[in-house]
C-alpha positions as CSV (number, residue, x, y, z in Angstrom):
1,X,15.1,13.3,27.8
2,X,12.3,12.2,30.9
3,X,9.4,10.5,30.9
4,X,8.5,7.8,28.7
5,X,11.5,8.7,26.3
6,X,13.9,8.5,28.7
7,X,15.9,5.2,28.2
8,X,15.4,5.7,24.7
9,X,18.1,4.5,22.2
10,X,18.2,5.5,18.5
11,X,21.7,3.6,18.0
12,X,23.2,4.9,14.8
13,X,19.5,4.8,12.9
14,X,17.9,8.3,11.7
15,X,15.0,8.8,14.2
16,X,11.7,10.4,12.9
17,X,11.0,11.7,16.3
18,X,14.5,12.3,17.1
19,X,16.2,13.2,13.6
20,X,20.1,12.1,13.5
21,X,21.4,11.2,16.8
22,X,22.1,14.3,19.0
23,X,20.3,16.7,17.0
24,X,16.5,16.7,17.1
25,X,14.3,18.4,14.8
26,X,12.4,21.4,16.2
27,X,9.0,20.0,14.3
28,X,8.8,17.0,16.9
29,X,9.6,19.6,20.2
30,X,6.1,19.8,20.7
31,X,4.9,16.1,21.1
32,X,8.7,15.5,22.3
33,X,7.7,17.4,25.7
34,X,4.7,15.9,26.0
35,X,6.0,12.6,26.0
36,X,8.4,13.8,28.4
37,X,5.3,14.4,31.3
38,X,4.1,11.0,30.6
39,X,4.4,7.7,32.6
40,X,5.5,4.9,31.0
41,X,3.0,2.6,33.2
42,X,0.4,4.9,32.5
43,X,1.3,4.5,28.8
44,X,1.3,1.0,28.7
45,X,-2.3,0.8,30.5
46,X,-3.6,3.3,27.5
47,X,-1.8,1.5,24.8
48,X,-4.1,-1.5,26.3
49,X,-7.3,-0.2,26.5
50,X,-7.0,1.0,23.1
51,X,-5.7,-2.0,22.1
52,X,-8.9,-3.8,23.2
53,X,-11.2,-1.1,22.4
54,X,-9.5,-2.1,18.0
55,X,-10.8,-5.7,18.9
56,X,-13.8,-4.6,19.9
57,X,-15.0,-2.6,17.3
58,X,-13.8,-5.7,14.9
59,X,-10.8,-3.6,13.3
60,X,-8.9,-6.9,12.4
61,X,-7.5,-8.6,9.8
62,X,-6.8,-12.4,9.2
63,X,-3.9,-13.6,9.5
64,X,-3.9,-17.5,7.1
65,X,-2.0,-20.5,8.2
66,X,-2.3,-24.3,6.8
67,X,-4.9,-24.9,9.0
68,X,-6.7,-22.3,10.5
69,X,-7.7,-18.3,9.9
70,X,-7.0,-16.0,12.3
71,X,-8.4,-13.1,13.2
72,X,-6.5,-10.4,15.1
73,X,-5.8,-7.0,15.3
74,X,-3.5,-5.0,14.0
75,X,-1.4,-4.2,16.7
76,X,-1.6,-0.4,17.1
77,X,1.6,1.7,18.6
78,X,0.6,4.9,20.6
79,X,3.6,7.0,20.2
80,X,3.1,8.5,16.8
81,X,5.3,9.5,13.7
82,X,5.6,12.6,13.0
83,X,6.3,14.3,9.3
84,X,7.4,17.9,8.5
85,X,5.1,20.3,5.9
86,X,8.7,20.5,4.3
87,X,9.1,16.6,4.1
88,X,5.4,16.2,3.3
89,X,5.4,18.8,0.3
90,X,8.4,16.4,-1.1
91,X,6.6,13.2,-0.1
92,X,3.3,14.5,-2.3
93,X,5.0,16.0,-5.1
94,X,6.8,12.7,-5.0
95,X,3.7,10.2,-5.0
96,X,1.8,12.5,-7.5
97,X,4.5,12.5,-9.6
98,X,5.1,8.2,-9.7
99,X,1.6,7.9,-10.0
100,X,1.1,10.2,-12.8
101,X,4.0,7.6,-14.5
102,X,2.6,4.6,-13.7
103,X,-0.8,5.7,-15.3
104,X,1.0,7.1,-18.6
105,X,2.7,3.3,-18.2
106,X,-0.4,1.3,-18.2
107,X,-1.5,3.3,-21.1
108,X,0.9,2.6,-23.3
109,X,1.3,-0.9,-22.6
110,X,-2.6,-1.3,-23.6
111,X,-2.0,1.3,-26.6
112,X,0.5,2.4,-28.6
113,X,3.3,0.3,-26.4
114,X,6.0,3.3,-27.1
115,X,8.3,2.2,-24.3
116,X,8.3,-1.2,-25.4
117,X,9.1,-0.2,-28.6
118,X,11.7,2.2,-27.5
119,X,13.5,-0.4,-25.4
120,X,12.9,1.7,-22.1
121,X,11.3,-0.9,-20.6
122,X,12.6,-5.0,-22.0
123,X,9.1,-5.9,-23.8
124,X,9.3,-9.8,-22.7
125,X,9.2,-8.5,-19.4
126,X,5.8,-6.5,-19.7
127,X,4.0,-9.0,-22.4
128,X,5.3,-11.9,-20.5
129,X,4.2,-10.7,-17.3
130,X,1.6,-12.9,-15.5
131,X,-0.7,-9.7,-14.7
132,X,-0.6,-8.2,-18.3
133,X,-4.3,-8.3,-19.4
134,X,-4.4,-9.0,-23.5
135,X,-8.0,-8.1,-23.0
136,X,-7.5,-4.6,-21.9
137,X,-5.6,-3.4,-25.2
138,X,-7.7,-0.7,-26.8
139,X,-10.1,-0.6,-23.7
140,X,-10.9,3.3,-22.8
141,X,-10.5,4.5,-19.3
142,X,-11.6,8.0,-17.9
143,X,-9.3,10.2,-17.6
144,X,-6.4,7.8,-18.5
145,X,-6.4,6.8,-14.5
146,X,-5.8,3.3,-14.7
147,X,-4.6,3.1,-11.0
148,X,-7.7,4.8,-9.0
149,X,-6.6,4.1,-5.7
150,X,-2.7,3.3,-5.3
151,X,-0.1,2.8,-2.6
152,X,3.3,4.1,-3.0
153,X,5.4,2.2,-0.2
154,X,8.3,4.9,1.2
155,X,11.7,4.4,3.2
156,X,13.8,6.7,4.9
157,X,17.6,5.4,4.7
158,X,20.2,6.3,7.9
159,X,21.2,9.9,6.0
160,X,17.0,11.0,6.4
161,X,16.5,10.3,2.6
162,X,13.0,9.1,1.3
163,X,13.2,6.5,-1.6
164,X,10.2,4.5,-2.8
165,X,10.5,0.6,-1.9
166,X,8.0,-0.5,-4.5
167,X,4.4,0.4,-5.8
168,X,0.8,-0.9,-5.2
169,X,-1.1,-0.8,-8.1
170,X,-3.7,-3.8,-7.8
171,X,-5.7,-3.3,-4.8
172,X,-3.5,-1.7,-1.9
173,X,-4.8,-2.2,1.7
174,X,-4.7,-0.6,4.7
175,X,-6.2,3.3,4.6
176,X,-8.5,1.9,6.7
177,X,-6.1,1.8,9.8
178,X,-4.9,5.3,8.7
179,X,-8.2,6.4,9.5
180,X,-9.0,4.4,12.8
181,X,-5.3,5.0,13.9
182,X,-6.1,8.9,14.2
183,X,-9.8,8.1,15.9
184,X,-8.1,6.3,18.3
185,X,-5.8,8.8,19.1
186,X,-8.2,11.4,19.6
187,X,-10.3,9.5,21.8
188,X,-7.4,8.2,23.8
189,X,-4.6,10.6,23.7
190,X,-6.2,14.3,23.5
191,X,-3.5,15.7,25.8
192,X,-1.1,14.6,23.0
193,X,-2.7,15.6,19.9
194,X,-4.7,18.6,21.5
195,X,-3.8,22.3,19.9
196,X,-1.0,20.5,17.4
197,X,-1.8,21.3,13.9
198,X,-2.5,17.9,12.3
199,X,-3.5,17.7,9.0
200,X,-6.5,15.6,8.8
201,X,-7.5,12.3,7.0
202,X,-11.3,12.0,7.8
203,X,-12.4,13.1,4.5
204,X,-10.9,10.2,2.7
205,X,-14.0,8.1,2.6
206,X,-15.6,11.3,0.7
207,X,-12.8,11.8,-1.7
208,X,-12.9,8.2,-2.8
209,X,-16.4,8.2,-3.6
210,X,-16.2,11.3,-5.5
211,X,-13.3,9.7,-7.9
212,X,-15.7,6.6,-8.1
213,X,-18.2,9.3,-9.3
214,X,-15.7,10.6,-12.1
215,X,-14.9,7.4,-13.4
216,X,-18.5,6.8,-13.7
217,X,-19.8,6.3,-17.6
218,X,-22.2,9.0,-18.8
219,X,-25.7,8.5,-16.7
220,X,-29.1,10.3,-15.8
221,X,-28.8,11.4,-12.2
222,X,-25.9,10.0,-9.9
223,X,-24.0,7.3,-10.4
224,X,-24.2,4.3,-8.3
225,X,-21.4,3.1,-7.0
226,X,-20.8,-0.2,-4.9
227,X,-17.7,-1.8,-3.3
228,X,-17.1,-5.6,-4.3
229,X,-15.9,-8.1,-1.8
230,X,-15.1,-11.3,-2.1
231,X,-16.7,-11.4,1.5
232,X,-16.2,-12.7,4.9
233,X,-13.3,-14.7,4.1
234,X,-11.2,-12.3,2.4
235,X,-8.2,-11.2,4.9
236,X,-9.3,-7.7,4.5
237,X,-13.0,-7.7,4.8
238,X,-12.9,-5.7,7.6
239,X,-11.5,-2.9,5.8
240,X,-14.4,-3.5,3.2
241,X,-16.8,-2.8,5.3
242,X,-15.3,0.2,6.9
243,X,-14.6,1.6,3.2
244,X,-18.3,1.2,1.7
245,X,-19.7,2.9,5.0
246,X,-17.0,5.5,4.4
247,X,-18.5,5.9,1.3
248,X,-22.1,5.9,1.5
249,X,-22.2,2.7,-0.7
250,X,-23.8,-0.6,-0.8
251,X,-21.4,-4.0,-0.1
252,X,-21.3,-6.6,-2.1
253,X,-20.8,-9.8,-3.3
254,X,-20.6,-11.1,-6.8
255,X,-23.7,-13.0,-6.6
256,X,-25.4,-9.8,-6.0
257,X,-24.8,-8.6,-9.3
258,X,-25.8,-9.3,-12.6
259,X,-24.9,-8.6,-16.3
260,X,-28.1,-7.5,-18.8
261,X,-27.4,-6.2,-22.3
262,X,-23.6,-5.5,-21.4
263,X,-25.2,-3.7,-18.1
264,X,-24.3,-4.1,-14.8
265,X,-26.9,-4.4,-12.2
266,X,-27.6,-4.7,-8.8
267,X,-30.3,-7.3,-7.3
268,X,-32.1,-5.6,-4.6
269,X,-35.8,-6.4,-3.1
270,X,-36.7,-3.5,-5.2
271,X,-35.5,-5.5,-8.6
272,X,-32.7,-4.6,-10.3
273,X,-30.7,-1.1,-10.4
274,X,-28.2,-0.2,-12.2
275,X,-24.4,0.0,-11.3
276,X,-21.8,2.6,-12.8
277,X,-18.8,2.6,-10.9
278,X,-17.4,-0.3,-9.0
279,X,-14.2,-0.7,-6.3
280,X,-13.1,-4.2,-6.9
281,X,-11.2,-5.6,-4.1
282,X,-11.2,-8.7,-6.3
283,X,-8.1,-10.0,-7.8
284,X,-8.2,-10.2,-12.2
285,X,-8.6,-13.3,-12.0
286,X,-11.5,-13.7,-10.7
287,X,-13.0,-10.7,-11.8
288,X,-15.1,-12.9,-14.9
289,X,-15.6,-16.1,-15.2
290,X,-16.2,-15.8,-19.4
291,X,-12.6,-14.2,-19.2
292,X,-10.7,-15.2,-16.8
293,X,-11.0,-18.2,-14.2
294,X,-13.9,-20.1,-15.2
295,X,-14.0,-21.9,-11.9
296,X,-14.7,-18.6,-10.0
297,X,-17.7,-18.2,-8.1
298,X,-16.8,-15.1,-6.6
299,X,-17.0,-12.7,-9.8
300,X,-19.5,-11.5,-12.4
301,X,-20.3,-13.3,-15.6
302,X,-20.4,-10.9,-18.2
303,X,-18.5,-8.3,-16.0
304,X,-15.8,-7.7,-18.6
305,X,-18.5,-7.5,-21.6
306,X,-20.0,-4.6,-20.0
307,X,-16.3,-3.1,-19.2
308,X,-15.2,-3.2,-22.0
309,X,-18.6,-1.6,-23.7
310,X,-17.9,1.6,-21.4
311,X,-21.2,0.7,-19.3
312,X,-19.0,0.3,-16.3
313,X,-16.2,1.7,-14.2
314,X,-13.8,-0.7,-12.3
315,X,-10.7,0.5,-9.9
316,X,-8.3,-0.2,-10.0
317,X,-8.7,-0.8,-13.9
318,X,-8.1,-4.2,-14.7
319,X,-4.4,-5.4,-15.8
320,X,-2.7,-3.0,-13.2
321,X,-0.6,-5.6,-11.4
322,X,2.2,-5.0,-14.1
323,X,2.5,-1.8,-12.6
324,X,3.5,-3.1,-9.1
325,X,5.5,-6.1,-10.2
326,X,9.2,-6.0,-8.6
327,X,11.0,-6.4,-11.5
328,X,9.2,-3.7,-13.8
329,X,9.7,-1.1,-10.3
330,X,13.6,-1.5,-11.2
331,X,12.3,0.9,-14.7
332,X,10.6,3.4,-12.9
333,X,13.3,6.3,-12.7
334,X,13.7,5.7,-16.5
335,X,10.0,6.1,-17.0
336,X,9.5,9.2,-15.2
337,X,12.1,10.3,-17.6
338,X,10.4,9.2,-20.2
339,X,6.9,10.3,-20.2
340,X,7.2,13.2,-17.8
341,X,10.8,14.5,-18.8
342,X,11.2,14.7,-15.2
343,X,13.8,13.4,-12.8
344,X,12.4,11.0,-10.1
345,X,11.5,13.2,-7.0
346,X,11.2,9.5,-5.1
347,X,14.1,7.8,-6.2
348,X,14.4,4.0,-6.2
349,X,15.8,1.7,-4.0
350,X,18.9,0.1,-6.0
351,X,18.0,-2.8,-7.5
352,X,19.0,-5.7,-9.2
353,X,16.9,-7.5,-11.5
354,X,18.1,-11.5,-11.8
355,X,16.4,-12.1,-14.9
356,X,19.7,-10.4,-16.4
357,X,22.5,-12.6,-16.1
358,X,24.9,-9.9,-14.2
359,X,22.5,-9.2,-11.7
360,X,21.7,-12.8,-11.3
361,X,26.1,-13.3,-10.9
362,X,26.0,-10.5,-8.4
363,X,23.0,-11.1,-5.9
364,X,24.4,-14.8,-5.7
365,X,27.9,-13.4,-5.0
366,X,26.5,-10.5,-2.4
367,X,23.3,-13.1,-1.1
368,X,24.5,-12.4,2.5
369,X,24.3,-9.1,1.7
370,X,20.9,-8.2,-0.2
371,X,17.3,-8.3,0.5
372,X,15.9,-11.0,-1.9
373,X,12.4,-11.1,-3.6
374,X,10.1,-12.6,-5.1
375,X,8.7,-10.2,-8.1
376,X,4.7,-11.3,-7.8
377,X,4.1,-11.5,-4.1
378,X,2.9,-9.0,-1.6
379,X,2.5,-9.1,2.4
380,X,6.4,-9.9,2.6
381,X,6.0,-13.2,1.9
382,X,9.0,-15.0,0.6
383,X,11.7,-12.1,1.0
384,X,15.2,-13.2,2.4
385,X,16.8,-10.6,4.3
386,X,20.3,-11.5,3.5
387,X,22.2,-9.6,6.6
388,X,19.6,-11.7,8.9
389,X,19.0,-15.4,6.9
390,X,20.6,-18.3,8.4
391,X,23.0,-20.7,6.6
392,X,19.9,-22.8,6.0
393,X,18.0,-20.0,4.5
394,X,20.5,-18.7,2.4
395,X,21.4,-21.8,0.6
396,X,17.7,-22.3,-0.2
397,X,17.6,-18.5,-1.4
398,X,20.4,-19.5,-3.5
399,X,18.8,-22.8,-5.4
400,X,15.7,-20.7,-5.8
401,X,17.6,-18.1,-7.2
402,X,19.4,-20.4,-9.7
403,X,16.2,-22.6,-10.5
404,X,13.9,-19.6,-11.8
405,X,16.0,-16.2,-12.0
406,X,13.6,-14.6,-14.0
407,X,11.0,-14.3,-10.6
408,X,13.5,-12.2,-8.3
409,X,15.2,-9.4,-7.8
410,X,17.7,-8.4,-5.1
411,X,18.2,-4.8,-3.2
412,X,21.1,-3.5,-1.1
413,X,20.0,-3.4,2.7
414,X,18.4,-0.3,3.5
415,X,19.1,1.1,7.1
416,X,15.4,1.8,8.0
417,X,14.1,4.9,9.9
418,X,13.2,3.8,13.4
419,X,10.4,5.6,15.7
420,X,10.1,5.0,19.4
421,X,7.9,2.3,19.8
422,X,6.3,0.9,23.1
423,X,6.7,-2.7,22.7
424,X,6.7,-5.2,26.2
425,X,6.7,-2.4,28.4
426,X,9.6,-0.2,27.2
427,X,10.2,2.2,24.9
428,X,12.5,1.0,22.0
429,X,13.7,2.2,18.1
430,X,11.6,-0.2,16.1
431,X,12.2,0.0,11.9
432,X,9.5,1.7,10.1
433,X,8.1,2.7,6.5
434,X,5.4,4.7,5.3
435,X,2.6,4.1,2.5
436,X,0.4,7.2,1.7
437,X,-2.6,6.6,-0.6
438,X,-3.3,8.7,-3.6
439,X,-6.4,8.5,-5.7
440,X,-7.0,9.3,-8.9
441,X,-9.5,10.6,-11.2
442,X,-9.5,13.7,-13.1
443,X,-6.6,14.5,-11.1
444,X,-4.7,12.9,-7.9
445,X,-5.3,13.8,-4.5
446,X,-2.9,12.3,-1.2
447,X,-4.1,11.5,1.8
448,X,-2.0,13.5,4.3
449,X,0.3,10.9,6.3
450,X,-0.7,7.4,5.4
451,X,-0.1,4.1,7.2
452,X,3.1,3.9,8.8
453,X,4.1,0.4,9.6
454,X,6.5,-0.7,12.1
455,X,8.6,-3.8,12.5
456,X,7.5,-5.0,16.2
457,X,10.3,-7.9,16.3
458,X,13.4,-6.1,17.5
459,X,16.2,-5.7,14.6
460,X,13.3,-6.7,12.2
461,X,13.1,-4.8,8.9
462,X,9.9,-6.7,8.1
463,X,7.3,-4.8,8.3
464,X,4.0,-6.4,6.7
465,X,0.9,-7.4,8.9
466,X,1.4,-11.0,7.9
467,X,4.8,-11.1,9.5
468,X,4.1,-9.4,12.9
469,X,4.5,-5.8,12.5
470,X,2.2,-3.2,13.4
471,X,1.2,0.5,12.9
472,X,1.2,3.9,13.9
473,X,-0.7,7.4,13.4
474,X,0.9,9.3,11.3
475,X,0.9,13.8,11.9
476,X,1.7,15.5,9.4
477,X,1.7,18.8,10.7
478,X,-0.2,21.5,9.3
């Protein structure tokens, strides 16, 4: 290899621009040789002026410590990953299929609770579950999509294998650096992406607004449909912003809306207009303060009167989060089975739920070993990554472990994919995963590609925004 590839080293990792060492796929030849004619110091002054180009159109996201918020950008790597149709026709198939499950799932839970019943899935675990929503038993839901807009987090292990590492069911972030990812390299890099065959991801903004349109209740003309923040605070307001312009739709706030005879509507210097169909980027909790939280200023009073009436549309519907907790991820190949009388096309990442007691004797046994977490939080907050913990941070996994079992699970360490990555001047193999984005309404539709993220801290397999890693465009070749 020449050019910026040159001094490249994949180790013993499977390489999704290089394939298994030695053997490169003939998919990536095309972008392979044009990295080939490129400069490296060339590179790095383009990977900078886009850089800055992110922070000056705002694309950021805040990064919260104990005493200050920080804004920054995501940090954006040029060099892109490329996907196979073949690998993207399994990947789809894949998501389609885990979402359809985790939609039949939610269902049930909130209906007829069949797999509880049938001991597929330990009830205590699912009515015990701190994002099980009592309130939502009974409660209709177009089209049975309970998940509207979901992220399906996806690994490659060393033998080129995809396995899902766990789902997003709540309110999963990030499409909108899927989308300003691929601006960026159009205006930046058109002798790289010029006369390839990339699928495209502009019409995202589009699709999401027409599913927000299907959910809608029954109405006289068009549905309105807004996007509700939290606002300026919120870690992801920028992607707010960017969504509801995607969309055509008004921003807002919970003051800005108001509940009338179980109604929803908007306050505009017009008076009031009616709302149909809302994106919530708001947690549950503070969703309704007559339901939920009754401290929370950031909701709707009345909100879940009018839900619950079929006046309004929320997505993700709420009580998802059981969906995407850790522990009930560890029963997902047994649902597919279950309500599709399919095997898994994604299967799971092994995984050992400590709430049982073997699990719980084995993960302590193996600690050095696994990849531990905690089953409620997100951003990778509060893993230990056994192979890489010190002493210190083992024996504090381990007392956590033993103090409240029920709120882990553990996971064999997976040998990420790695893409080059331009990081301090060099090209290097940096650990990466991918999360496409499917939304649902009367059917599900995937965004070709979705948000790859990549571990900038070398030997990391960390990849969340919160913990330093960054992104790349994703091609999936048409």
């Amino acid at each position: 290899m020449t050019g910026v590839l040159e001094h490249y080293d994949q180790a013993a990792f499977f390489c999704e621009m290089l394939g298994r060492s030695g053997n490169p796929p003939d998919y990536t030849g095309a972008i392979r040789e044009r990295l080939a004619s490129l400069d490296l110091a060339a590179l790095q002054r383009r990977s900078e002026d886009a850089e800055r180009e992110l922070y000056n159109l705002g694309i950021t996201f805040t990064v919260y410590s104990e005493k200050d918020a920080i804004d920054r950008i995501l940090p954006f790597d040029v060099i892109p990953r490329v996907l196979s149709r073949d690998d993207w026709a399994t990947l789809e198939a894949g998501v389609i299929q885990r979402v359809a499950t985790l939609n039949l799932f939610l269902a049930d839970i909130y209906g007829a609770q069949k797999s509880l019943k049938d001991g597929i899935v330990p009830a205590d675990l699912v009515l015990g579950n701190a994002n099980y929503r009592p309130e939502m038993i009974d409660v209709p839901i177009a089209h049975g999509a309970y998940t509207n807009i979901c992220g399906i987090d996806v690994v490659r292990d060393d033998q080129g294998k995809f396995m899902v590492l766990e789902d997003n069911a709540r309110t999963p972030s990030g499409v909108s650096y899927v989308l300003e990812n691929r601006n960026m390299m159009l205006r930046a890099f058109p002798d790289l992406t010029s006369d390839i065959s990339i699928r495209p991801v502009d019409d995202y903004g589009p699709r999401l607004h027409s599913t927000m349109v299907e959910i809608a209740p029954p109405c006289d003309g068009d549905p309105q449909v807004v996007l509700l923040s939290p606002g300026t605070y919120n870690s992801a307001y920028f992607e707010h912003i960017f969504l509801a312009r995607e969309m055509g739709v008004p921003l807002v706030e919970g003051r800005d809306l108001v509940v009338e005879n179980d109604r929803v509507y908007m306050k505009t210097t017009g008076g009031l207009q009616r709302v149909h169909s809302i994106y919530r980027r708001l947690n549950d909790d503070f969703l309704d303060p007559e339901v939920f939280r009754p401290d929370s200023t950031l909701g709707v009073p009345g909100l879940m009167r009018a839900y619950r009436a079929g006046h309004v549309a929320l997505a993700n519907a709420i009580g998802t989060g059981v969906a995407d907790d850790k522990a009930v991820y560890a029963y997902m190949p047994r649902l597919v089975k279950y309500f599709l009388g399919e095997e898994p096309i994604l299967p799971n990442v092994e995984t050992y739920i400590c709430r049982e007691p073997e699990a719980l004797a084995y993960t302590l046994a193996h600690l050095e070993e696994l990849v531990v977490k905690p089953v409620g939080e997100a951003g990778g907050y509060g893993i230990t990554v056994g192979p890489k913990a010190t002493k210190e941070e083992l024996e504090r996994c381990r007392a956590l472990l033993i103090e409240d079992p029920a709120n882990y699970i553990s996971q064999p360490t997976i040998q990420l994919s790695v893409c080059p990555t331009l990081v301090e001047g060099a090209v290097e193999a940096r650990h990466v995963d991918l999360r496409p984005f499917a939304l649902t309404g009367k059917s599900t539709w995937v965004l070709p590609g979705g948000l790859t993220r990549v571990a900038l801290r070398r030997g990391s397999l960390v990849v969340n925004s919160s913990q330093g890693g960054g992104s790349k465009d994703t091609w999936v070749l048409g």
